[in-house]
LOBA-834815 format. One record per residue (C-alpha): residue number from 1; x negated, y, z negated. Coordinates in nm, 4 decimals, decimal comma, padded with zeros to 6 digits. Layout:
N
NODE  fise         X         Y         Z
NODE   NUM         X         Y         Z
...
***
This chain:
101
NODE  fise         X         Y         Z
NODE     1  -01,4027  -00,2657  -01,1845
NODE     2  -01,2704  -00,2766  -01,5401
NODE     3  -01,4995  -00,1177  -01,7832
NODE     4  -01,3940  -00,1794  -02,1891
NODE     5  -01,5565   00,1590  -02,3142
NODE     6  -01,4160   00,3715  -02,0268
NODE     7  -01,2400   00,6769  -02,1723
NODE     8  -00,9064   00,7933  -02,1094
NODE     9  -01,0065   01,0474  -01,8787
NODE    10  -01,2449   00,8532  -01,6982
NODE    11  -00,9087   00,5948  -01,6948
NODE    12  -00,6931   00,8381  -01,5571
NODE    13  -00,9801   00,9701  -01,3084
NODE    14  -01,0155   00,6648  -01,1466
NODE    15  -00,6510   00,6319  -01,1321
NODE    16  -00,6099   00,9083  -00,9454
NODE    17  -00,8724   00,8637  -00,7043
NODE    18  -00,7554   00,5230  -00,5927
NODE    19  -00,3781   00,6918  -00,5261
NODE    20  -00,5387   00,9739  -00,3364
NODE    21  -00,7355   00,6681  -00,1021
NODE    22  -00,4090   00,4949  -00,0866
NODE    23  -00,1666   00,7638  -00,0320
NODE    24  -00,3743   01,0502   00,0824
NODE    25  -00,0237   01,2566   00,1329
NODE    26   00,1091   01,2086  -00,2256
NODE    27   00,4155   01,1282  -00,3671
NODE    28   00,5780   01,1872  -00,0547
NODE    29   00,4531   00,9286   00,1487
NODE    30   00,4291   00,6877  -00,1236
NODE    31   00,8057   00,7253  -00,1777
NODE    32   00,8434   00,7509   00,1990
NODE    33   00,6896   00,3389   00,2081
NODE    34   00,8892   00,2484  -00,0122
NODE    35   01,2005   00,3678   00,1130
NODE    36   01,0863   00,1832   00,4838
NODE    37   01,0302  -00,1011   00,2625
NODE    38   01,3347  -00,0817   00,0539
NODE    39   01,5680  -00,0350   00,4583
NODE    40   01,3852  -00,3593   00,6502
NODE    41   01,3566  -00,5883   00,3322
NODE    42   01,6779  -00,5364   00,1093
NODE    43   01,6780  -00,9145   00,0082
NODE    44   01,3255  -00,8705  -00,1687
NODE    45   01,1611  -00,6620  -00,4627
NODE    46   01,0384  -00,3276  -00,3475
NODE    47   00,8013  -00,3450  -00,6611
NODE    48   00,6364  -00,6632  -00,4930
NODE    49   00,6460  -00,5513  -00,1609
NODE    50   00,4206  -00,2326  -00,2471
NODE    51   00,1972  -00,4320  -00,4359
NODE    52   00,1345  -00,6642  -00,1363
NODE    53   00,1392  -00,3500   00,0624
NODE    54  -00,1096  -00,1565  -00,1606
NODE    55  -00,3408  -00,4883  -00,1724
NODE    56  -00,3490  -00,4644   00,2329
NODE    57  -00,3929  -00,1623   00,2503
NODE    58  -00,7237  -00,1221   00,0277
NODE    59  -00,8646  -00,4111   00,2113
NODE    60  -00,8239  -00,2330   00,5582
NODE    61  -00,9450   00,1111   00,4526
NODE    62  -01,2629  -00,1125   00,2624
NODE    63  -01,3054  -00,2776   00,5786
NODE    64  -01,2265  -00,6209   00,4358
NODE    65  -01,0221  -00,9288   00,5949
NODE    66  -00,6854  -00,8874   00,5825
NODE    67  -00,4662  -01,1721   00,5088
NODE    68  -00,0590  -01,1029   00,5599
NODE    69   00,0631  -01,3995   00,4032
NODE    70   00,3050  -01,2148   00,1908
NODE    71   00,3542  -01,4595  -00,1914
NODE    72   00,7075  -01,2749  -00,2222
NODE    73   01,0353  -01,5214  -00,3000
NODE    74   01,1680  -01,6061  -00,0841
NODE    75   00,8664  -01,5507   00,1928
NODE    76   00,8971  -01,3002   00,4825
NODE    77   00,9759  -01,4453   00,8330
NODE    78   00,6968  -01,4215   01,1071
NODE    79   00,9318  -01,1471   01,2166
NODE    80   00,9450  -00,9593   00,8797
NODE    81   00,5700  -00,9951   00,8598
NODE    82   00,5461  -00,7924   01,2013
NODE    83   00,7932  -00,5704   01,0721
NODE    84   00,5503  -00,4985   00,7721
NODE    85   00,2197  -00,4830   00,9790
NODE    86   00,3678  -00,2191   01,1632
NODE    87   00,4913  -00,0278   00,8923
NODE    88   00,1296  -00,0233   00,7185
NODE    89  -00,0146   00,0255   01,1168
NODE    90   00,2124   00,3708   01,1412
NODE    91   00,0948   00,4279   00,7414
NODE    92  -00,2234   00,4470   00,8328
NODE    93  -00,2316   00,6463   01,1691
NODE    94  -00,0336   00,9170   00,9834
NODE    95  -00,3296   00,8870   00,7362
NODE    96  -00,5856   00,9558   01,0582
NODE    97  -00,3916   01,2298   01,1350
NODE    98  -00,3492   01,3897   00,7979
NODE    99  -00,7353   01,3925   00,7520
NODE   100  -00,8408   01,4817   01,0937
NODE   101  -00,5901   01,7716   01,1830
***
């Protein structure tokens, strides 16, 4: 949560914990999503698309409800949302596997 008289540090701390939970592999995989997205959606904002991404992907690894009703202009096709579900589904496995060697 957003704390008004958290330093810099503790800023930046938090900042990088939450990119290590999201992309436990680095820059690497992050750039590696958003090269997959940038290939099956070339009609749409890769900026949006890893937001929406990043948003589903916290929810699953919190264990929340996962909603894939993507707000992007103009919205993904049933088809493109499949396309992304699998995309964060492999993500995630390679995750799995990273951790558990």
């Amino acid at each position: 949560m957003f704390n008004l008289f958290e330093s810099q540090a503790e800023k930046e701390a938090r900042r990088k914990a939450f990119e290590a939970k999201i992309f436990p592999q680095g820059n690497t995989q992050k750039k590696h999503i958003q090269a997959l997205l940038k290939e099956h959606f070339p009609n749409h904002d890769t900026t949006q698309l890893l937001y929406e991404y990043i948003v589903r992907k916290e929810k699953i690894l919190n264990e929340e409800e996962v909603s894939y009703k993507i707000r992007i202009k103009p919205k993904l096709t049933d088809e493109d949302i499949e396309t992304f579900k699998n995309i964060l589904k492999e993500d995630l496995e390679s995750d799995t596997y990273q951790s558990n060697p």
